[in-house]
N, C-alpha and C positions, 0 to 999 in steps of 0.2 A: 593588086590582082582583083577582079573585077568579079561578080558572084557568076554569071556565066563561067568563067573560067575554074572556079572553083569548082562547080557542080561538074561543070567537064575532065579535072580531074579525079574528083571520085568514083565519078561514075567508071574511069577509066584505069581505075582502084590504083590510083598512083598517091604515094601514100602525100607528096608534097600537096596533095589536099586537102587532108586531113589538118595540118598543119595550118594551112593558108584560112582552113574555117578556126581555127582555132584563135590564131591572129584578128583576123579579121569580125570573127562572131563571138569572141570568146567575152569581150566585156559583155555585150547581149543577154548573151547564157546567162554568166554569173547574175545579170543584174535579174534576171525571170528567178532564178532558183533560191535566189537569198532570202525572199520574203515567206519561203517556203522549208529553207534548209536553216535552220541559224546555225549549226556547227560547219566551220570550214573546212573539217577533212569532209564529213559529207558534201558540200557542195562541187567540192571538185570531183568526187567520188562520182557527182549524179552527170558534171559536167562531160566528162569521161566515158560514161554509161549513153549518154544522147549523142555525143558523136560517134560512138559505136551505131549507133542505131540508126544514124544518117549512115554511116556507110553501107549500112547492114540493107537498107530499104531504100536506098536513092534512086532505086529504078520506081518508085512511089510514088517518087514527084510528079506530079502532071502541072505544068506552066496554067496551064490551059484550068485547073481546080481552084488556084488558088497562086499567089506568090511564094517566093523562096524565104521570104521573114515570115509572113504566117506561117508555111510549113515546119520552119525551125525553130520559130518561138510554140507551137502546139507539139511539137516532139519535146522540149527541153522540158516545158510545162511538165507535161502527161509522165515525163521520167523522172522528173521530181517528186511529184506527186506519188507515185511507184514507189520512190523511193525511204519516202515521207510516213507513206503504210508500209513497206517494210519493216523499217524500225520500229513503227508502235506498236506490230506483231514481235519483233522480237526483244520487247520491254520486257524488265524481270518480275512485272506483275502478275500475282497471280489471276488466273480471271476464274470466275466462277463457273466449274462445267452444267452447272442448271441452265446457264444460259441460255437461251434460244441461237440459232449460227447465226452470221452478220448478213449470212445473203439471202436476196430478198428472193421472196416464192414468184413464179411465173408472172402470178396476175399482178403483183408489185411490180417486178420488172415493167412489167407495160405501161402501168397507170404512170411511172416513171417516167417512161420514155414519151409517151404522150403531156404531161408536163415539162418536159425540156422542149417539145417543139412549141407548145404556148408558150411559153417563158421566151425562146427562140423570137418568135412572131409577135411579142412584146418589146423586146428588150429593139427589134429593128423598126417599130414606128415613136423609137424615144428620139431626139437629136443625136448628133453626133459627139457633141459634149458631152450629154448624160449618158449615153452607152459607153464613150470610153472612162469617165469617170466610175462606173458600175462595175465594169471590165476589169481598173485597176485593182477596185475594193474587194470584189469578191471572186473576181477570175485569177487573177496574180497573186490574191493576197497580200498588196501592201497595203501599210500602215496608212492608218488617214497625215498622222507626222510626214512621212512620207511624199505622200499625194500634194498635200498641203505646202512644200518644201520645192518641189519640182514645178508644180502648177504655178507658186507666187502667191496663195493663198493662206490664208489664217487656216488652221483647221478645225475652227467652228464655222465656219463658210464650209469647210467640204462637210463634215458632218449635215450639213443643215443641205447641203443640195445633196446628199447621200439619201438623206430622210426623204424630202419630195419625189425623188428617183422611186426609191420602194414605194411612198405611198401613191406614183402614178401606174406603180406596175399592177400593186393591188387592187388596185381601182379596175386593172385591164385585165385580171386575169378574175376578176369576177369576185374580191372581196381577202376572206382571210389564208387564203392563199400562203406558205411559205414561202419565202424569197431569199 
């Protein structure tokens, strides 16, 4: 079955499409969510949770935004991720109520968002090696073992082209910059 046809039947909330993404995208998923989830009942849990969310939002997709694998793989991400903070909110740790809250004040929020669009406007004048090499490391969260495994590479070569990656981004984003 073809992702056209996929997307045509969910959208046509027939459930044999649920299914046919599941077949079809479901190694995908797992492979995005593992580096994120290491317990197996969670990862199915979040797998589960993301194709909810495709069905939930499939009138979302715009062809025309973006592809049907970026779409899928930044939903599985982002419910991972979700997923990921929920359980280290409901760890049996106690946290200290002096705390200050975890969310950030207004003018945070911006100064944020305004460095994710530097960072953005960095990370797209790198190559296309370095940006997906960056992408896997700190976007996906795999291992450099990992990286290093799939690419054919030692992983003191990724670490060492990981290193030049941040220190050109440093460079572009004006110095000590987090990355």
């Amino acid at each position: 079955m073809h992702e056209q046809e996929i997307i045509a039947l969910i959208r046509a909330r027939d459930e044999r499409g649920l299914s046919a993404l599941f077949r079809h995208y479901g190694p995908m998923m797992r492979y995005i969510v593992a580096p994120i989830l290491p317990a197996e009942q969670d990862r199915e849990e979040c797998i589960s949770e993301a194709a909810m969310r495709v069905w939930d939002s499939i009138e979302r997709f715009d062809p025309a935004r973006g592809s049907w694998n970026a779409w899928l793989t930044a939903l599985t991400r982002n419910a991972a991720l979700n997923r990921a903070r929920q359980l280290q909110r409901e760890a049996p740790e106690e946290l200290d109520p002096a705390l200050p809250s975890p969310e950030p004040l207004p003018e945070e929020a911006l100064l944020r968002k305004e460095r994710q669009a530097e960072l953005t406007a960095a990370l797209n004048r790198l190559s296309r090696t370095e940006r997906l090499l960056f992408y896997r490391k700190y976007y996906y969260r795999q291992s450099t073992a990992q990286i290093a495994s799939e690419l054919g590479m030692s992983a003191r070569a990724v670490e060492g082209r990981l290193y030049r990656v941040k220190t050109r981004l440093r460079a572009m984003l004006g110095g000590e910059n987090d990355v």
